[in-house]
C-alpha positions as CSV (number, residue, x, y, z in Angstrom):
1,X,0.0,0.0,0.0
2,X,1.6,3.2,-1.4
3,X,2.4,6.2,0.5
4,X,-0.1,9.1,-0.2
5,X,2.0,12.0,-1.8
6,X,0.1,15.1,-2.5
7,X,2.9,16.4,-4.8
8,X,5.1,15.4,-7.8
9,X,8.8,16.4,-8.6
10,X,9.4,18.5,-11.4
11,X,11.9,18.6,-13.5
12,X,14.6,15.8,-13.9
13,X,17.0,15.3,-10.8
14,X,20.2,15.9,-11.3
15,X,22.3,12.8,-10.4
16,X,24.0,14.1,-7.4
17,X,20.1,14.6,-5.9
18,X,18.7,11.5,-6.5
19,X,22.6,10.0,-5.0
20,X,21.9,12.5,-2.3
21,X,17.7,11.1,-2.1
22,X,18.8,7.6,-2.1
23,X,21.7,8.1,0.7
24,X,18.3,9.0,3.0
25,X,17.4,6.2,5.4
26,X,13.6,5.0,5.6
27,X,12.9,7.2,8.6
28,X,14.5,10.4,6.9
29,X,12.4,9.6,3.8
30,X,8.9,9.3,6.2
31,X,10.6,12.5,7.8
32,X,10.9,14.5,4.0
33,X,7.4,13.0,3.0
34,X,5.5,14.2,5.8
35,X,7.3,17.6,5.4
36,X,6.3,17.9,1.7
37,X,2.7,16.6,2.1
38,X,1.9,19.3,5.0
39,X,3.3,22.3,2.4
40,X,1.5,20.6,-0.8
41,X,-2.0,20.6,1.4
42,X,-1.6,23.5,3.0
43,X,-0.5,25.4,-0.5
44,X,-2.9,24.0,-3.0
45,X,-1.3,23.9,-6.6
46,X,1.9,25.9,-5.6
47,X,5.3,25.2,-7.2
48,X,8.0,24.7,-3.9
49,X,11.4,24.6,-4.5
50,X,12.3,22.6,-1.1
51,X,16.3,23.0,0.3
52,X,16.9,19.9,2.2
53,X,19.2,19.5,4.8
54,X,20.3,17.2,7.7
55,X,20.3,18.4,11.5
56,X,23.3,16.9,13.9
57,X,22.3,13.7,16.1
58,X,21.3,16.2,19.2
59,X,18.5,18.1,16.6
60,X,15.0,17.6,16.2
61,X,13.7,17.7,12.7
62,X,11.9,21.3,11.2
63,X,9.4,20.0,8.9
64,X,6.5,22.3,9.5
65,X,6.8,25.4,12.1
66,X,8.0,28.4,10.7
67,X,11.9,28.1,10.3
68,X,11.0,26.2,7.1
69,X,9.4,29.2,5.8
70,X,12.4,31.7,7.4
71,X,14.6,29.6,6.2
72,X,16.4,29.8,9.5
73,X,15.9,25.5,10.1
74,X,19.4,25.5,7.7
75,X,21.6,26.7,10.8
76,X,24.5,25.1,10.9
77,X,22.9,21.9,9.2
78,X,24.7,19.9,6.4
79,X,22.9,20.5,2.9
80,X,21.8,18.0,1.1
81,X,19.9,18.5,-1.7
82,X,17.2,21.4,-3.7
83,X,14.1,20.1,-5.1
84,X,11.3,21.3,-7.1
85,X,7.5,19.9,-6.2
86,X,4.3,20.7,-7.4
87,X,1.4,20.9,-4.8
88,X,-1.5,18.2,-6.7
89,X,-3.6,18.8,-3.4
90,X,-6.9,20.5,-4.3
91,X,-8.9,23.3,-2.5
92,X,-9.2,27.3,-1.3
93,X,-7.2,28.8,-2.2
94,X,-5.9,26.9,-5.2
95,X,-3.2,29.5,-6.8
96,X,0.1,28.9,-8.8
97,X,2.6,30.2,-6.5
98,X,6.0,30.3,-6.0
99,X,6.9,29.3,-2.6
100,X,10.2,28.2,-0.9
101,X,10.7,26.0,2.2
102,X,14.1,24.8,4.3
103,X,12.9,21.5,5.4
104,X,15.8,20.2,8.2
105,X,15.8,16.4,8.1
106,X,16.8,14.3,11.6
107,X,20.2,12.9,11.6
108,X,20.6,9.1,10.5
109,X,21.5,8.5,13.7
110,X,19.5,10.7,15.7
111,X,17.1,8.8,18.3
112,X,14.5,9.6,21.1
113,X,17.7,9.7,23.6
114,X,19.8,12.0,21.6
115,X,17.7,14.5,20.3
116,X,16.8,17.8,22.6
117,X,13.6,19.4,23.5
118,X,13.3,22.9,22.7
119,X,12.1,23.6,25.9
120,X,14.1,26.4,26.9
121,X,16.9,25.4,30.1
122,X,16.1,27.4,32.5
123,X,18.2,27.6,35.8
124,X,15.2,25.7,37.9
125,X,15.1,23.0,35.3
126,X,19.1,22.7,34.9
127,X,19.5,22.7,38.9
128,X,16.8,19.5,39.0
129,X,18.4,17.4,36.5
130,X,21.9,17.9,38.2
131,X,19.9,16.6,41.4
132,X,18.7,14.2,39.3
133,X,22.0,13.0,39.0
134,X,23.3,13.2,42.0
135,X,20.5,12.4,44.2
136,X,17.9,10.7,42.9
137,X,15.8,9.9,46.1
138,X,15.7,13.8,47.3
139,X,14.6,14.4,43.8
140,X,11.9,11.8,44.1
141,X,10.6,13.4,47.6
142,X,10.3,16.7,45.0
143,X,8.9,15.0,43.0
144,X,6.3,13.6,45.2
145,X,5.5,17.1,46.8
146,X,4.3,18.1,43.5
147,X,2.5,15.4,42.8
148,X,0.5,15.7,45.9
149,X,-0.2,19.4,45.2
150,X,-1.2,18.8,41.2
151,X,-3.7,16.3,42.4
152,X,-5.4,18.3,44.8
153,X,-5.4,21.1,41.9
154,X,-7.6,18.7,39.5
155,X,-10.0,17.4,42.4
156,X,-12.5,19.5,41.2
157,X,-14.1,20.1,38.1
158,X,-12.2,21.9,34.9
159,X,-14.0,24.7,32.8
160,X,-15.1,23.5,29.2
161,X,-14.6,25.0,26.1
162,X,-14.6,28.2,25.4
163,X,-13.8,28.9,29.3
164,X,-10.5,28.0,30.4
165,X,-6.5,27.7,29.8
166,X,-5.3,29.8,26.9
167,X,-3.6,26.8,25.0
168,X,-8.1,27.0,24.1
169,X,-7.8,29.4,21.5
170,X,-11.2,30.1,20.8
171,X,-10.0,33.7,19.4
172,X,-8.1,31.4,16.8
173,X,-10.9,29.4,15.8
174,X,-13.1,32.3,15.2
175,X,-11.0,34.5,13.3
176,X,-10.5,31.6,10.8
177,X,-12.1,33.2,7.6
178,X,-13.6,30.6,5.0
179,X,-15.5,27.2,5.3
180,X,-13.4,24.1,3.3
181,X,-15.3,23.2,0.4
182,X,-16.5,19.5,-0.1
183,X,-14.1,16.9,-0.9
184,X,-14.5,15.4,-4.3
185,X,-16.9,12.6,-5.1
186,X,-13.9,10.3,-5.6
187,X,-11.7,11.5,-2.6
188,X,-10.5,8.6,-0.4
189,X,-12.6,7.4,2.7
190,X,-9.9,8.3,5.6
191,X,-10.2,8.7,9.5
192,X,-8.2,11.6,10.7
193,X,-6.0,10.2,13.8
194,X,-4.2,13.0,16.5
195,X,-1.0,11.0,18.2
196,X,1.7,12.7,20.6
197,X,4.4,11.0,18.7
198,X,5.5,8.1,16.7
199,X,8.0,6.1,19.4
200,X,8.2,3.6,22.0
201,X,5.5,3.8,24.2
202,X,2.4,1.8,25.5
203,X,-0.1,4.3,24.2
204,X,1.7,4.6,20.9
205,X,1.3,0.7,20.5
206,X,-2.2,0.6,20.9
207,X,-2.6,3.6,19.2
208,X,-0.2,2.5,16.0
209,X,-2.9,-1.2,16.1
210,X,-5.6,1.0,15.9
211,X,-4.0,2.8,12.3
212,X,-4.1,-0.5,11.1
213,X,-7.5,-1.7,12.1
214,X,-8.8,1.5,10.2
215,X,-6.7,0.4,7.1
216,X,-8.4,-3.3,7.8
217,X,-12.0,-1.6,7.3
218,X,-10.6,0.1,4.1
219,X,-9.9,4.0,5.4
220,X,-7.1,5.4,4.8
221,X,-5.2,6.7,7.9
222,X,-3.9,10.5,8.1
223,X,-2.3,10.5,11.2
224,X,-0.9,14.1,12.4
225,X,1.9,13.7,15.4
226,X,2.1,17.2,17.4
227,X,4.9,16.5,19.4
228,X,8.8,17.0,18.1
229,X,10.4,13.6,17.7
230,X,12.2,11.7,14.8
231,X,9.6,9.7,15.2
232,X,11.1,6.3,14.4
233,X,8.1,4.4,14.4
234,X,7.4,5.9,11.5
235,X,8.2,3.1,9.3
236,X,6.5,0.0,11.0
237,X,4.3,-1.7,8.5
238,X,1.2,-0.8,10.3
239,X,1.8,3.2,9.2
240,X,2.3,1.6,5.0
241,X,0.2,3.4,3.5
242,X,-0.5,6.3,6.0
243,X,-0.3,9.6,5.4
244,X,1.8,11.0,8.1
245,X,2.1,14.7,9.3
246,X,4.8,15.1,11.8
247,X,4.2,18.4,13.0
248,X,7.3,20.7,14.6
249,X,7.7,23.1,16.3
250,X,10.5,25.3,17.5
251,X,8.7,26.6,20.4
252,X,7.9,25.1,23.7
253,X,4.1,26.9,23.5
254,X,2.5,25.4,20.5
255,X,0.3,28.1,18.4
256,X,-2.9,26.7,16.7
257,X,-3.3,26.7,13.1
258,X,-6.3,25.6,11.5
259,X,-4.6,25.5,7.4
260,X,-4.0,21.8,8.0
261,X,-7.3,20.9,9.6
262,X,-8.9,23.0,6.4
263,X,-6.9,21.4,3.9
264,X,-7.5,17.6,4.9
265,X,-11.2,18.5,5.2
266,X,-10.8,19.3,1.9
267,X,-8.8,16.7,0.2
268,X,-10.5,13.8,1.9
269,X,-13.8,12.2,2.9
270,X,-12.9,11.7,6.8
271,X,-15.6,9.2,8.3
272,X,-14.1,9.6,11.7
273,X,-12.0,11.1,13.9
274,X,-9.4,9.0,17.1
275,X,-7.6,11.1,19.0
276,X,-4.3,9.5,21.1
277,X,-2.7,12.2,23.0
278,X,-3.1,15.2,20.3
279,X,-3.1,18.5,21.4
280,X,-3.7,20.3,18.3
281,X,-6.6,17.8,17.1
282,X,-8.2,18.4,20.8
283,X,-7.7,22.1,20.0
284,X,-9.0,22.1,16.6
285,X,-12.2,20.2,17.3
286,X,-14.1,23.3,17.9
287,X,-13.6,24.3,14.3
288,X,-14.3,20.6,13.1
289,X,-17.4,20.2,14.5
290,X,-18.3,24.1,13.5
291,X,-17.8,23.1,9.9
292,X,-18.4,19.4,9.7
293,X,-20.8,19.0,12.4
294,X,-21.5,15.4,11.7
295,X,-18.1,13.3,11.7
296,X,-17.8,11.3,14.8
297,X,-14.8,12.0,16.9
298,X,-13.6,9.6,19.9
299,X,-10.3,10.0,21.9
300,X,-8.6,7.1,23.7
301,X,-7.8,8.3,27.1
302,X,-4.7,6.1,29.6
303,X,-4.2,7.8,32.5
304,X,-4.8,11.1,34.7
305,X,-1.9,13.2,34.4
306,X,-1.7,15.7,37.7
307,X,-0.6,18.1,35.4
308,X,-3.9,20.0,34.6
309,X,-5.5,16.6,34.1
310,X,-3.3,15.9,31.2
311,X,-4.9,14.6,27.9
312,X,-8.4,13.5,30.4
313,X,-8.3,17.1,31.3
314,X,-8.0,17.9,27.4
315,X,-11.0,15.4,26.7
316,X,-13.6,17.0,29.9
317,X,-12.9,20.6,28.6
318,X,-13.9,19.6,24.9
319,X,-16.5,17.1,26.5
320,X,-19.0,18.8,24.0
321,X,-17.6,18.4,21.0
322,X,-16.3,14.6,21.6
323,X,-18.8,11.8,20.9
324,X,-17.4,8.7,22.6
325,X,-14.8,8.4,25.5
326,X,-12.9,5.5,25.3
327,X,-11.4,4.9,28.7
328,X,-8.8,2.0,29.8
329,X,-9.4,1.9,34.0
330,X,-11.6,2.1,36.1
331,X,-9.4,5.3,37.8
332,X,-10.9,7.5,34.6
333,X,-14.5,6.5,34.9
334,X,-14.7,7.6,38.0
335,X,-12.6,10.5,37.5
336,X,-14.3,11.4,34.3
337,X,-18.0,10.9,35.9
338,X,-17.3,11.9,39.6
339,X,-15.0,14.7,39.5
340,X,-15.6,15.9,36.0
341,X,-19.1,15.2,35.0
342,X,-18.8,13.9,32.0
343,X,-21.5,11.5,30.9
344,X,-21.3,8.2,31.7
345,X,-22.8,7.3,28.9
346,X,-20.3,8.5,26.7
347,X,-17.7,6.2,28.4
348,X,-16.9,3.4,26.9
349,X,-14.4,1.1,29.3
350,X,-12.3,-1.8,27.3
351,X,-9.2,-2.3,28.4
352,X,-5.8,-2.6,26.2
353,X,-4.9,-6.1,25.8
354,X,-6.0,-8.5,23.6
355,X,-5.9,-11.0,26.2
356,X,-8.3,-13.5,26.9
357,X,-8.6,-16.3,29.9
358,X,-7.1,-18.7,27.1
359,X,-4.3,-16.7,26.3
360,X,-2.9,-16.7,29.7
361,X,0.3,-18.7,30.2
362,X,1.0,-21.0,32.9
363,X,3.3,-20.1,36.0
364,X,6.6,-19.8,35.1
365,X,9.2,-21.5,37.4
366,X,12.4,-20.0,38.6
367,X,15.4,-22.4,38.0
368,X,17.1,-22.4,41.8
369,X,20.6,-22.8,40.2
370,X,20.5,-19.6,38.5
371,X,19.8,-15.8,39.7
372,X,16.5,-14.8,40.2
373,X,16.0,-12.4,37.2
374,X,13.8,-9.1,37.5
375,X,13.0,-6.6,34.7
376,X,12.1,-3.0,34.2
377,X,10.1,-2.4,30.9
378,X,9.4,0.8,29.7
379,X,10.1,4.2,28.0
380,X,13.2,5.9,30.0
381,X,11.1,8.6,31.6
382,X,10.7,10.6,34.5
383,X,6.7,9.3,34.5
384,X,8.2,5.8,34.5
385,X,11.0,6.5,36.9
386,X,14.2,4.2,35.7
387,X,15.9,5.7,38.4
388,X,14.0,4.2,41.2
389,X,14.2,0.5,39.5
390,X,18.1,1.3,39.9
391,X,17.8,2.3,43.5
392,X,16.0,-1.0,43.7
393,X,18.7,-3.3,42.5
394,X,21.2,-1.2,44.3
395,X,19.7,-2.5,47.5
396,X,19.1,-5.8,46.4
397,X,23.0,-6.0,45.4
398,X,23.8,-4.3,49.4
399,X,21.6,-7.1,50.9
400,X,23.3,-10.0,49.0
401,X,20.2,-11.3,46.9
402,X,21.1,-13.5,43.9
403,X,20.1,-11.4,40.7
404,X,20.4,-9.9,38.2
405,X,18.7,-7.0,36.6
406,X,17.2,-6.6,33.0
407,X,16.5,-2.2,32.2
408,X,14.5,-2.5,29.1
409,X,13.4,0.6,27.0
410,X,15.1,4.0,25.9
411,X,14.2,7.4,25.8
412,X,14.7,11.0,26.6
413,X,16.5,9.8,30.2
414,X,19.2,7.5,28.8
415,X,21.7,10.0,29.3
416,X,20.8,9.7,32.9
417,X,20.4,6.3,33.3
418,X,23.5,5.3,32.1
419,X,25.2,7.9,34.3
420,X,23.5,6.4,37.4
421,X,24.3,3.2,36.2
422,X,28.2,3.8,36.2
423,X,27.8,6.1,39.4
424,X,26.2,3.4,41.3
425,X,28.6,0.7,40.0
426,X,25.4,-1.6,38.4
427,X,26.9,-2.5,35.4
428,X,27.8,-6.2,36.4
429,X,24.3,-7.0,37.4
430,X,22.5,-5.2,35.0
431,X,21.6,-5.5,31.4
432,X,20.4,-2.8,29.1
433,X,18.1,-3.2,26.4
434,X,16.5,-1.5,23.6
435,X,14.3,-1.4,20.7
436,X,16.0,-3.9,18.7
437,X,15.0,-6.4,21.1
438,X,11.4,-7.7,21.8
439,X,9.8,-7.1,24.6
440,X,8.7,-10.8,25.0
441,X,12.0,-12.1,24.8
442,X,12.8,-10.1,28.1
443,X,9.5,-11.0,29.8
444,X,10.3,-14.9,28.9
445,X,13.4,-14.0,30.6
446,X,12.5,-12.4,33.8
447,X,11.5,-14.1,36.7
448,X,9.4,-10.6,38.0
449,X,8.2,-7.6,36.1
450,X,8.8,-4.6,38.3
451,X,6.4,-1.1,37.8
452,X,8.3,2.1,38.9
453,X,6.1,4.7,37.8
454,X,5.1,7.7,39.2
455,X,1.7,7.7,37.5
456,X,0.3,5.2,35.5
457,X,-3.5,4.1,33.9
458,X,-3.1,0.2,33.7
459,X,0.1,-0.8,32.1
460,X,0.3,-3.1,29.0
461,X,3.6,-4.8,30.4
462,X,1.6,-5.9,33.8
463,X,-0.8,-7.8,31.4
464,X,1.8,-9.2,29.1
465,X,4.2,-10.6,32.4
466,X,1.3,-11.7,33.9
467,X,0.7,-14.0,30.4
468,X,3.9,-14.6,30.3
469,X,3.9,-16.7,33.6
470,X,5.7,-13.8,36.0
471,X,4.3,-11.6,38.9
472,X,4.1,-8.1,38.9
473,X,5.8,-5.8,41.7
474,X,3.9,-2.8,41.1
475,X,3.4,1.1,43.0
476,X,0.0,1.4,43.8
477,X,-1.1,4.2,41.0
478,X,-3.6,4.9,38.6
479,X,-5.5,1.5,38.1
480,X,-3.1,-0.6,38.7
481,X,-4.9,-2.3,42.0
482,X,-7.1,-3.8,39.7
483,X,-4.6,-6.4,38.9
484,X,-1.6,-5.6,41.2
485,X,-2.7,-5.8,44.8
486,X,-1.3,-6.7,48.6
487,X,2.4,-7.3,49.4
488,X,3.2,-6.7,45.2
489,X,1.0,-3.5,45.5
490,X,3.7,-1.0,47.3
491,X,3.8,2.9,47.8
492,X,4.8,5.7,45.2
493,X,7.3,7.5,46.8
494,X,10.9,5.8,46.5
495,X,12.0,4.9,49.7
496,X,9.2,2.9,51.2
497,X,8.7,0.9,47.2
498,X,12.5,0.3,47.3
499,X,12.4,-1.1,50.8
500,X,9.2,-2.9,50.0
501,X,10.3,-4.4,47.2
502,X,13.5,-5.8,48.0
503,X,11.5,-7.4,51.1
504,X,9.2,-9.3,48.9
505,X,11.9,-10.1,45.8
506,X,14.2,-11.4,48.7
507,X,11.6,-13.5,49.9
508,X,11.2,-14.6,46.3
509,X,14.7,-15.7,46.2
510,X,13.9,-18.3,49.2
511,X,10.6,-19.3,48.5
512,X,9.1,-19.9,45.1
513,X,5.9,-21.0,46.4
514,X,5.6,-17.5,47.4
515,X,6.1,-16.1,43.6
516,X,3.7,-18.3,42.3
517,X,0.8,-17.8,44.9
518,X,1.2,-13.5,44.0
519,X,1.2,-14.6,40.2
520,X,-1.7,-17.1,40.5
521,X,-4.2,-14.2,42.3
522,X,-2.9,-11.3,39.5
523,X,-4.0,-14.1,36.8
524,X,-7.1,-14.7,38.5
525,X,-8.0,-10.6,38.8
526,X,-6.8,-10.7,34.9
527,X,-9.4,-13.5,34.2
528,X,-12.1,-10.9,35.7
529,X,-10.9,-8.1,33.8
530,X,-10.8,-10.2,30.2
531,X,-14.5,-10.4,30.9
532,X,-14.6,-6.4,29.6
533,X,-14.7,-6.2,25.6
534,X,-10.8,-5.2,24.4
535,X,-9.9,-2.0,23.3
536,X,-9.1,-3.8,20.0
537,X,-12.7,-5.1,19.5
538,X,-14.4,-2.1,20.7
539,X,-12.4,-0.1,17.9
540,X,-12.8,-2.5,15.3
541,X,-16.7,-2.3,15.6
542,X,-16.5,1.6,15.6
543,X,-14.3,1.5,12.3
544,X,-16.8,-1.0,10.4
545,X,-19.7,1.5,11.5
546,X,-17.9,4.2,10.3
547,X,-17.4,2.6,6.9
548,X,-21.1,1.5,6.8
């Protein structure tokens, strides 16, 4: 299944560009085809000469903001390559212009881990990640102060739409000037999905199997990303045939612009639209529904974020303009209905596994002669908190258990984890792993899965350890309770999960009985929880209504 491109070269390359085209990897050339197809719909039958260039490792990509229309994305980047396009998207206003755009490609080996945020440093922030290195517990007791304080700041109910935070922009939406025409009679039946980003991450998993159950019901999937990233997952076969816009930015504050909402409405017959953790689809719905009243719109929601309520918070102020709720836990029913008011019978609960009471593995024995083996899977975050699992296996090294540690995942704290790992002296007990190797091969491995985060909704990983014949240590957060409960159930904060956990993976060590009685209840609470229709079934039905 092709790539949608809403351009065509003109001209004949010379043949140091197509050398310089084909040294692209298949990342850069999802990066440069996102870049081009958001400039060909957003400037309808305009001729753009496009300069291409290539960031260093530590650089996001500019593909949309407006250094590609300053020109100042070039920097100090490496050139590559000029290319001529022609815009073959239709609609208003449709006008043979001349345009130009610097369009700054990620570095072959850029990655989540090496690329910066363009969040500006500020001394508070630089301050807390040198504490971050240098004492991680004291910054977890910050970190847990502010915690406390966020959730007592969303106990009660948010304003809706128009009311509310700034990042609303309802001056935005009503200054926009001109309704999209109608999409030709033959224009492609599509479902407009809004993702944070296209990289490792739970959300971004179910999100990426929803893209391809839309393809399965014969849409095809424009998916807009609204977070910086390189945005590696760009490739995976379930995004074939996608159109991708990977919006950038090269501010921290995000400024709402409706040109691509208008131009898609335009270009396409959109049946539906899923939002996963978009801020600017959340923002633009307003607009949408103004102009398009009847397209259905559902968002997928994971977990309360104390943070203004995070992307929950996002779906309760645009409550009106959202049809359908899809929620993972318990924790955001009642959050969503108790605290916020929303409907509850706009909530739709189905949880994000695919697992069913025959799926589940048997108990996985420990073998006495070797080490018992524990694992920490999951993006390298500060929600997820690879720090702590660290302070964990420091302690178990100080008290003499027989171990050894498996860190699993990468991201924007790597950096930091593998500078705690050297200043803690870890590196003979643990193992670090990436992308390149699956998940299940670790959770075959391990011998306990082990939850650090800070703030969670009901973790993918504690299903899949718990089918693949392990228990789960967990902190008791979010929804996790529903599975995860007594002695494997510990408390947020650092030191008493650290001290708790050692306690019961000691125990482990000397009594395997023990294991298996925690893994056997968690199985049993999973059985109960399988009896809820899967997020993947509940989507699937939406999608064949849609196309209906």
């Amino acid at each position: 299944m092709p790539t949608p491109l809403l351009f065509k070269l003109e001209g004949v390359a010379d043949e140091a560009t197509t050398a310089a085209l084909e040294s692209l990897t298949a990342v850069q050339h999802a990066q440069l085809n996102s870049a081009l197809n958001f400039h060909s719909l957003t400037n309808p039958a305009a001729r753009i000469e496009a300069r291409l260039v290539v960031g260093s490792p530590s650089r996001m990509p500019a593909l949309t903001d407006e250094s590609t229309i300053d020109g100042s994305a070039a920097g100090d980047a490496t050139e590559v390559a000029t290319i001529t396009i022609r815009s073959t998207a239709i609609g208003s206003p449709g006008q043979d212009r001349e345009l130009r755009r610097t369009i700054r490609l990620g570095h072959a080996e850029a990655s989540p881990a090496s690329t910066e945020s363009p969040a500006p440093q500020s001394l508070p922030r630089r301050v807390y990640r040198e504490l971050e290195r240098r004492a991680p517990l004291l910054v977890d007791a910050v970190r847990e102060t502010i915690m406390n304080r966020r959730e007592q700041a969303i106990s009660s109910r948010l304003p809706r739409y128009p009311g509310g935070p700034a990042h609303a922009s309802p001056e935005v939406i009503d200054a926009w000037v001109g309704k999209p025409l109608a999409p030709p009679a033959n224009a492609p039946r599509a479902v407009l999905f809004g993702l944070h980003w296209l990289q490792t991450g739970g959300a971004e998993r179910w999100a990426v199997e929803s893209i391809q159950l839309a393809k399965d019901a014969g849409f095809v999937p424009i998916v807009v990303t609204d977070q910086n990233s390189v945005h590696p997952w760009s490739i995976r076969p379930e995004l074939e045939g996608a159109l991708i816009i990977s919006l950038s930015f090269s501010q921290h504050e995000h400024k709402l612009d409706l040109s691509l909402a208008h131009a898609l409405l335009e270009n396409y017959d959109i049946r539906g639209i899923v939002i996963h953790h978009s801020e600017w689809l959340y923002r633009s719905l307003p607009w949408i529904r103004s102009v398009r009243p009847n397209i259905p719109v559902i968002d997928s929601l994971h977990i309360v974020e104390y943070l203004g309520g995070g992307y929950p918070g996002y779906a309760a102020h645009y409550d009106e303009h959202i049809d359908t709720h899809h929620v993972i836990s318990p924790q955001l029913v009642q959050w969503l209905t108790r605290v916020q008011g929303v409907d509850q019978e706009k909530l739709a609960l189905a949880p994000l596994t695919a697992l069913t009471v025959e799926a589940l593995g048997e108990f996985k024995p420990h073998d006495p002669a070797k080490p018992l083996v524990i694992a920490f899977v999951g993006r390298l975050s500060r929600q997820k908190r690879p720090d702590v699992f660290l302070g964990l296996v420091r302690r178990l090294r100080k008290q003499g258990v027989r171990f050894r540690a498996i860190l699993h995942g990468d991201g924007e704290l790597r950096n930091l984890v593998d500078g705690l790992i050297a200043q803690m002296k870890l590196s003979d007990v643990i193992e670090q792993r990436f992308e390149d190797v699956p998940v299940n091969d670790t959770l075959s491995e391990a011998d306990v899965l082990i939850v650090t985060s800070i703030n969670e909704g009901l973790t993918l990983t504690t299903f899949e350890a718990i089918a693949a014949g392990i228990p789960v240590i967990s902190t008791d957060v979010g929804s996790q309770s529903t599975i995860v409960q007594g002695d494997a159930l510990l408390p947020r904060p650092a030191r008493p999960f650290i001290k708790g956990a050692s306690a019961l993976i000691a125990n482990f060590e000397r009594d395997e009985a023990l294991r298996e009685s925690i893994w056997d209840e968690q199985q049993e609470r999973v059985k109960e929880f399988s009896a809820l229709p899967t997020a993947h079934e509940w989507m699937k039905g939406y999608f064949e209504s849609w196309q209906a």
